[in-house]
N, C-alpha and C positions, 0 to 999 in steps of 0.2 A: 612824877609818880606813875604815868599811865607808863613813861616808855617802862619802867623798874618792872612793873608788873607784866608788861609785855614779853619783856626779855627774860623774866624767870619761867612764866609759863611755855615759851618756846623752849628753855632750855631743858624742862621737865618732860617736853614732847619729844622729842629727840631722844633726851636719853631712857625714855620708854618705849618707845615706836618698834627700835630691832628688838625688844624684849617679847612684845607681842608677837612679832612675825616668830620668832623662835621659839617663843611657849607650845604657837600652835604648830609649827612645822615638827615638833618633838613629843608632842604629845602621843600618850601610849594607846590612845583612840583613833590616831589616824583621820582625823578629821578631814571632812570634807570641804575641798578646796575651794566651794560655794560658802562655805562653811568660815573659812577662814576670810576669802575677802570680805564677805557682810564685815566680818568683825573689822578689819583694817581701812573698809570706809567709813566705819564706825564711829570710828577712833580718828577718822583723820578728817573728813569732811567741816565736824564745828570748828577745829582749831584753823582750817581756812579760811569758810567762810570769817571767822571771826576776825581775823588777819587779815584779808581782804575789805573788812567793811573798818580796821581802825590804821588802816596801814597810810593814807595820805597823811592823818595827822600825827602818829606817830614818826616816820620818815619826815614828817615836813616838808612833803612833796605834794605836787598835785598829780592826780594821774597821768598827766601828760610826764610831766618830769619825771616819774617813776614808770615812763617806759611801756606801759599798758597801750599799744596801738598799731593799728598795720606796719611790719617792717618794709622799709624804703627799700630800694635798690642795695643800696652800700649795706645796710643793714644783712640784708641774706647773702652779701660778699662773706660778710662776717661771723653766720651761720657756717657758710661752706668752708672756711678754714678751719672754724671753732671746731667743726666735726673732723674734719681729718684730725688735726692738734689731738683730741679730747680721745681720737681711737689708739691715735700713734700714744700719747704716755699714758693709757691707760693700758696699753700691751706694753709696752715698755714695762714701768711698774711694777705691772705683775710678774713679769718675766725676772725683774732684776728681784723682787719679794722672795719668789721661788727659790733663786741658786743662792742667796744667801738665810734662807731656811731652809733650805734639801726638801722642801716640803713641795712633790711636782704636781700632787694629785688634789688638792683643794679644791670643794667646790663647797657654793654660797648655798646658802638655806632656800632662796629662791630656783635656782637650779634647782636643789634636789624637788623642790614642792612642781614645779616645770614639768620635767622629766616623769614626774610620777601620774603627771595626769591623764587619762584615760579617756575620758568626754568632751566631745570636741565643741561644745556650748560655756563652760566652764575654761578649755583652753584657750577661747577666743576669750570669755572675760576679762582671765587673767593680763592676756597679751598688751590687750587694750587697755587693763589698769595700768601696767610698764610703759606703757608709751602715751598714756592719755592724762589720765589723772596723776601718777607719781611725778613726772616732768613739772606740769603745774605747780604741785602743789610745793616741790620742793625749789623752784626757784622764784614763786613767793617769797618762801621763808627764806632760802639763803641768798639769793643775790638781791631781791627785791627788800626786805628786809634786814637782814643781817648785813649782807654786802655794803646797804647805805648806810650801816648805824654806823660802821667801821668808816665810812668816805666822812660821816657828818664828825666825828673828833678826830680823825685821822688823817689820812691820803687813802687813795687807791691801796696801796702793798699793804694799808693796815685791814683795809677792809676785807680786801682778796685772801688777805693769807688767814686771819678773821676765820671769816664764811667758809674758806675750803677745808680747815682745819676741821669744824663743827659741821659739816659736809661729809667728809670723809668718817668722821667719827658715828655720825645719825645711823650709819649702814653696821654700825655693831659685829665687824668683821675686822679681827684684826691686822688678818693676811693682806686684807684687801686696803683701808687703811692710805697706804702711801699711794695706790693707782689712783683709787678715787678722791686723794685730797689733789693731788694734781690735775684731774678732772675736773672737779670743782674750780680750778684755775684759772685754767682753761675757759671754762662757763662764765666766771668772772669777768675774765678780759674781752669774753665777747660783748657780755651786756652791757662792762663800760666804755669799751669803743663804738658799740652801735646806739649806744644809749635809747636802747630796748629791750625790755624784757621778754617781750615774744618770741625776739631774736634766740634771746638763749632757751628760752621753752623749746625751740624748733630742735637747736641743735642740743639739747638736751634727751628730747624722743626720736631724733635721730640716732644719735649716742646706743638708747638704749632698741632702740628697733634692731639695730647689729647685732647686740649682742642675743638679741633672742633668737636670732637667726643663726647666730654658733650654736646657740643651745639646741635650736629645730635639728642640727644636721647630725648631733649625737644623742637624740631621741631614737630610742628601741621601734621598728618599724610590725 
């Protein structure tokens, strides 16, 4: 009963999460981008903690076993591939998305809310939520979680392909969609070969530290 309810209520998160980011990225008030994290750590904070403090005994893991701890040596071998892997078919992806949409000019709702920011107190925020708290929080939920519910009635392929799907879907992009379910993959195979979850936190704000770094170099100066 608790996992039934666990795993509806994460599915209810996810499929609301881009809903939020995109109410407020579209709203005809332009809201302020203080404005919009409050609400998105709002929103996301209980559902971690709350996943965090039911996740050994749903997983049926002990925190050791579910990867919660300094990564070893081999572990951050496993970060440093995971990160190149996760950059190469996440440009991949989107490249191959592109020429079979004709669609060249796409950009994510995060971007445009990026791009649009003005104050440099608010763009550090932000940066620091992509690379600090969104890592976290979503490889709790999918590799830490999800990724196991899949290894516990399944194999690996079920749980990986599982978790990347509902990974790539949580981002409410459909363009995007196929990069980042194979990122997700990616993220997968690092946690269950280094059988660490920090490991893929790492190279998951890795991941995304790069790309904010595309976004800084086509920022209006």
């Amino acid at each position: 009963m608790a996992v039934a309810c666990a795993i509806v209520a994460l599915l209810f998160y996810i499929a609301l999460d881009p809903s939020i980011l995109t109410i407020l990225t579209h709203s005809p008030k332009k809201l302020p981008v203080t404005v919009v994290l409050v609400v998105q750590l709002a929103f996301e904070l209980p559902p971690i903690f709350g996943l965090m403090a039911m996740l050994p005994r749903i997983a049926l893991y002990s925190w050791e076993e579910l990867g919660l701890r300094v990564p070893s040596t081999r572990a951050l071998l496993y970060v440093l591939g995971g990160f190149g892997a996760a950059i190469l078919v996440g440009d991949g992806g989107s490249v191959l998305v592109e020429r079979l949409s004709h669609h060249t000019h796409h950009v994510q709702d995060v971007a445009k809310i990026f791009e649009g920011i003005r104050h440099t107190p608010a763009l550090v925020a932000f940066v620091l939520y992509g690379i600090v708290v969104a890592p976290i929080a979503e490889e709790l939920i999918f590799r830490g979680f999800l990724f196991n519910l899949g290894l516990r009635y399944g194999n690996f392929w079920v749980g990986a392909i599982f978790s990347s799907i509902l990974f790539g879907a949580a981002h409410g992009d459909l363009e995007l969609f196929l990069p980042l379910t194979l990122v997700g993959f990616v993220l997968a195979t690092v946690y269950y070969r280094s059988k660490n979850l920090i490991a893929s936190m790492i190279a998951h704000a890795s991941f995304n530290a790069v790309a904010f770094y595309g976004l800084s170099t086509l920022r209006p100066h």
